[in-house]
C-alpha positions as CSV (number, residue, x, y, z in Angstrom):
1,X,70.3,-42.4,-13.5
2,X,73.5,-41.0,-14.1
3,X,75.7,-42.0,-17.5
4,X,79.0,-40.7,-19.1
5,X,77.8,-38.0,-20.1
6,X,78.0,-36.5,-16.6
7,X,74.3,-35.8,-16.3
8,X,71.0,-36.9,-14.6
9,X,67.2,-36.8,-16.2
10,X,64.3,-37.8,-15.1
11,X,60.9,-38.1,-18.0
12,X,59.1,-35.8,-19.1
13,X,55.6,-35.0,-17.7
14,X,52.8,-32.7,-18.9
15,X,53.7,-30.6,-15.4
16,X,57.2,-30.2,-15.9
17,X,56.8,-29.5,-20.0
18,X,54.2,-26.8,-18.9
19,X,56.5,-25.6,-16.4
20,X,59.5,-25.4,-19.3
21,X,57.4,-23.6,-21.3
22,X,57.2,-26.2,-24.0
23,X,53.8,-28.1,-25.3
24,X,52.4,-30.4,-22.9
25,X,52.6,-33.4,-25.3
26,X,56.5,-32.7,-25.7
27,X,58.3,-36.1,-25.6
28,X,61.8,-36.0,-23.9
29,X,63.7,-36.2,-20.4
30,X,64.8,-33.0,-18.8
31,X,68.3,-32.5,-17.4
32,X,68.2,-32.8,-13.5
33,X,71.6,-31.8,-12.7
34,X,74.8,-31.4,-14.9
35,X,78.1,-32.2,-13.2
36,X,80.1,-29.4,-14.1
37,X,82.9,-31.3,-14.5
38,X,81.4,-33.8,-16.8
39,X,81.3,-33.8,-20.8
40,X,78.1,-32.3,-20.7
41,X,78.8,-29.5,-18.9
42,X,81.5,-28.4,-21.3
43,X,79.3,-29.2,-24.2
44,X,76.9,-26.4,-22.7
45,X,73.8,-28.4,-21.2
46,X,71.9,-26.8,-18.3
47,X,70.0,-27.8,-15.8
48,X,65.9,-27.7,-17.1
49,X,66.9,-28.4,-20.8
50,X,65.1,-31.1,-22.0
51,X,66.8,-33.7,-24.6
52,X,64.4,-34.5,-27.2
53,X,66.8,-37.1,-29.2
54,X,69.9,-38.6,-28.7
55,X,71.7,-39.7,-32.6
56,X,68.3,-38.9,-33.9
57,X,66.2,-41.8,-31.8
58,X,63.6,-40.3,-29.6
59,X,64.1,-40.1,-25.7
60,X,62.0,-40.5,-23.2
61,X,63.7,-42.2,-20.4
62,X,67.3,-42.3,-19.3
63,X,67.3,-45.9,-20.4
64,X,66.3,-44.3,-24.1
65,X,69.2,-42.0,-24.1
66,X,71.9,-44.9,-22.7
67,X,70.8,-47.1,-25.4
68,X,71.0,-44.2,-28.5
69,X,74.8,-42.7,-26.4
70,X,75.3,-46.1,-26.8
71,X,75.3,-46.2,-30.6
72,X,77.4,-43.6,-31.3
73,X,80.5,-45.2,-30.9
74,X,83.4,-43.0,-30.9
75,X,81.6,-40.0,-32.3
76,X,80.6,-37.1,-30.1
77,X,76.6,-38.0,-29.6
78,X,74.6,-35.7,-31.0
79,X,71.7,-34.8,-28.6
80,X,68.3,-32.5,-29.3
81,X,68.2,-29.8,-27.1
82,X,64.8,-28.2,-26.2
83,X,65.6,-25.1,-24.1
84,X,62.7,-22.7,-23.0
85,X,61.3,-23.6,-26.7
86,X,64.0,-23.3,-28.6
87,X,65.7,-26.5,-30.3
88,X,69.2,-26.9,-30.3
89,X,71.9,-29.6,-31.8
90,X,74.2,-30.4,-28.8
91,X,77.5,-32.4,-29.7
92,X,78.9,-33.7,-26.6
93,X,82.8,-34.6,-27.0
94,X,83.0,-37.9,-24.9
95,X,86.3,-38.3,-23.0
């Protein structure tokens, strides 16, 4: 599903964290497609990072990260960033 932050994810799976290079029991959705016009493109999110957390709740469905995005109000969410196994703290500025 898409949401504002101008990306789609789909879960997770053994396969696809293998594939990432990250543990097989990695919890987390990986980014499908970033619209490059959207926040999250300008917040530097790529297409095969996987989002671990969103404001420090676990995600492992897009429903999980609408929920957390959800809760940040006005701030800039702050989203866990597993790329290639490296972890990364993401703020993306919401319009």
């Amino acid at each position: 599903g898409n949401n504002n932050l101008g990306i789609t994810v789909e879960p997770l799976t053994p396969d696809l964290a293998a594939r990432a290079g990250v543990g097989r029991d990695t919890q987390g959705v990986v980014v499908e497609s970033v619209d490059p016009n959207g926040p999250a493109a300008q917040a530097g999110l790529q297409q095969g990072d996987i989002i671990q957390q969103a404001n420090q709740q676990p995600v492992r469905s897009a429903a999980d990260l609408q929920s957390a995005l959800g809760k940040s109000g006005n701030r800039p969410p702050l989203l866990l960033v597993n790329r290639s196994g490296q972890r990364i703290f993401v703020a993306v500025p919401l319009k």
